[in-house]
C-alpha beads as a LAMMPS data file, in Angstrom:
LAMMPS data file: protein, C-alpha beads

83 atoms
82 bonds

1 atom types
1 bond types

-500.0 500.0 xlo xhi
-500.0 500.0 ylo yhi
-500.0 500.0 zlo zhi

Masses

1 110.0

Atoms # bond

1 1 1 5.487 -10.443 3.767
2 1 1 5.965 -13.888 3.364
3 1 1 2.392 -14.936 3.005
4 1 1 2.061 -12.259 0.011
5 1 1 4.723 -14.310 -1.750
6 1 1 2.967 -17.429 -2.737
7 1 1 0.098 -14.999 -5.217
8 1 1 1.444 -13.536 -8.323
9 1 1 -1.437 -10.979 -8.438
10 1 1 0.361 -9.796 -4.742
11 1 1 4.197 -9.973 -5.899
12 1 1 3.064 -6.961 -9.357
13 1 1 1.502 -5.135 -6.441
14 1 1 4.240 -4.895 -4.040
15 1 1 6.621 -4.610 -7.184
16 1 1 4.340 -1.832 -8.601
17 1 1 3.751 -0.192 -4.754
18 1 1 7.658 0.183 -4.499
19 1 1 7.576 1.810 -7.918
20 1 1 4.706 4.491 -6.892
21 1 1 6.018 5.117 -3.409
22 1 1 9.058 6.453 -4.915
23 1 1 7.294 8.836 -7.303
24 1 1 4.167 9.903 -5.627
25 1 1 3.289 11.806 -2.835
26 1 1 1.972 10.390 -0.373
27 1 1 0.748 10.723 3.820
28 1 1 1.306 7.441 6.492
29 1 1 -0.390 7.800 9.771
30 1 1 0.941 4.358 10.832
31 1 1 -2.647 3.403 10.290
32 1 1 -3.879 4.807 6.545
33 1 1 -2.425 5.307 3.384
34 1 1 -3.502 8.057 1.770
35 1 1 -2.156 8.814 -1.815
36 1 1 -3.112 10.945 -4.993
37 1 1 -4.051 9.216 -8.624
38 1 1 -1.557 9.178 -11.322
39 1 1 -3.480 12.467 -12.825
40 1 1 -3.550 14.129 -9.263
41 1 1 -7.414 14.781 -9.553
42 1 1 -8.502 12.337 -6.858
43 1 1 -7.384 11.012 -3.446
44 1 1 -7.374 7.187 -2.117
45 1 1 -7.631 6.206 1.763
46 1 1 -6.556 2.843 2.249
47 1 1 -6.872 0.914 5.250
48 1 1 -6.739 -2.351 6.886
49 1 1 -10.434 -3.117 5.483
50 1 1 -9.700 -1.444 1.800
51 1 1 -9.292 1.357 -0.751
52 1 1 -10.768 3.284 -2.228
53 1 1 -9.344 3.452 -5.525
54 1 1 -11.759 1.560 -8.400
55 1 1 -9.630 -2.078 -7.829
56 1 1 -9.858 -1.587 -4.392
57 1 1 -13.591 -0.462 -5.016
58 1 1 -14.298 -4.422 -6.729
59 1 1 -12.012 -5.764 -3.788
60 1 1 -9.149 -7.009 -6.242
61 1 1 -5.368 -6.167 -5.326
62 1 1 -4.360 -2.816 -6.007
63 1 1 -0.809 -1.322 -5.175
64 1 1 -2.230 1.211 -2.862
65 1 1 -2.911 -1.682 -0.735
66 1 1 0.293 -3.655 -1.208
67 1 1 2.352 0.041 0.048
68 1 1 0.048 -0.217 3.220
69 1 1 1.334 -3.241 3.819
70 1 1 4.963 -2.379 3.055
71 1 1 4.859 0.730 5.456
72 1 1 3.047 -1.565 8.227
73 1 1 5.912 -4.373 7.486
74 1 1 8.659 -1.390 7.894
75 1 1 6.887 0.074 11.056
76 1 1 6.667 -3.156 12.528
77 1 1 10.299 -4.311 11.590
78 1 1 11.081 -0.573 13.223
79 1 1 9.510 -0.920 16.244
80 1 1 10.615 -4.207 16.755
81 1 1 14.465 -3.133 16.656
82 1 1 13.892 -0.273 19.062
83 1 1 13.343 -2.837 21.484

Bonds

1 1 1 2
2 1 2 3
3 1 3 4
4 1 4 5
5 1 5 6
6 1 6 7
7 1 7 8
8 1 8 9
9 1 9 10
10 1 10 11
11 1 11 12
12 1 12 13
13 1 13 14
14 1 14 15
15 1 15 16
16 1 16 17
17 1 17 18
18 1 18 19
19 1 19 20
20 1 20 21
21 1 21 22
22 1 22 23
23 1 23 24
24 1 24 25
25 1 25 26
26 1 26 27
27 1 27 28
28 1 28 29
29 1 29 30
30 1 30 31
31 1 31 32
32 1 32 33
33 1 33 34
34 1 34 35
35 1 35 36
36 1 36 37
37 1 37 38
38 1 38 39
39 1 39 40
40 1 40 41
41 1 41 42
42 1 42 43
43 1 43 44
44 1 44 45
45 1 45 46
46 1 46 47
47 1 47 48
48 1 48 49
49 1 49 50
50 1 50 51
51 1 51 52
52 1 52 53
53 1 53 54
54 1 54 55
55 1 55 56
56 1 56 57
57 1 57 58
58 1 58 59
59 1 59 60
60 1 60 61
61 1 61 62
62 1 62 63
63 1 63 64
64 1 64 65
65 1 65 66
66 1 66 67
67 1 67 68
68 1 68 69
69 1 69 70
70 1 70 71
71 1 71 72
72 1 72 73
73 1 73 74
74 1 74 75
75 1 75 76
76 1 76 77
77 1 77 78
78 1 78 79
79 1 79 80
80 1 80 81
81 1 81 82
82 1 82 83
């Protein structure tokens, strides 16, 4: 997480990723994200290698991609304490 730090444009993501992870539904596979828009009329896979929501679309940072690397981070940190 510590690389993310240094770029504002990361820190609103993983600000606004905590936010939406809270209040959305959403499915972890320990490799893809996949969530549900704010109206619930479309669904977003995200993945190492993107998302497909419209930011993720025009490669900017989008919070669907700052969750997937939250839920990496915590399966990692998880993992790493069973062992």
């Amino acid at each position: 997480m510590r690389r993310y730090q240094a770029d504002p444009r990361w820190v609103t993501a993983l600000c606004s990723a905590w936010e939406h992870l809270k209040l959305t539904g959403w499915q972890w596979n320990g490799h893809s994200l996949i969530t549900r828009s704010s109206d619930g009329q479309r669904r977003y896979v995200t993945t190492a290698n993107g998302c497909e929501c419209r930011a993720g679309l025009h490669n900017r940072v989008c919070w669907h991609m700052a969750a997937l690397v939250v839920l990496r981070t915590a399966g990692e940190l998880a993992q790493a304490s069973n062992n």
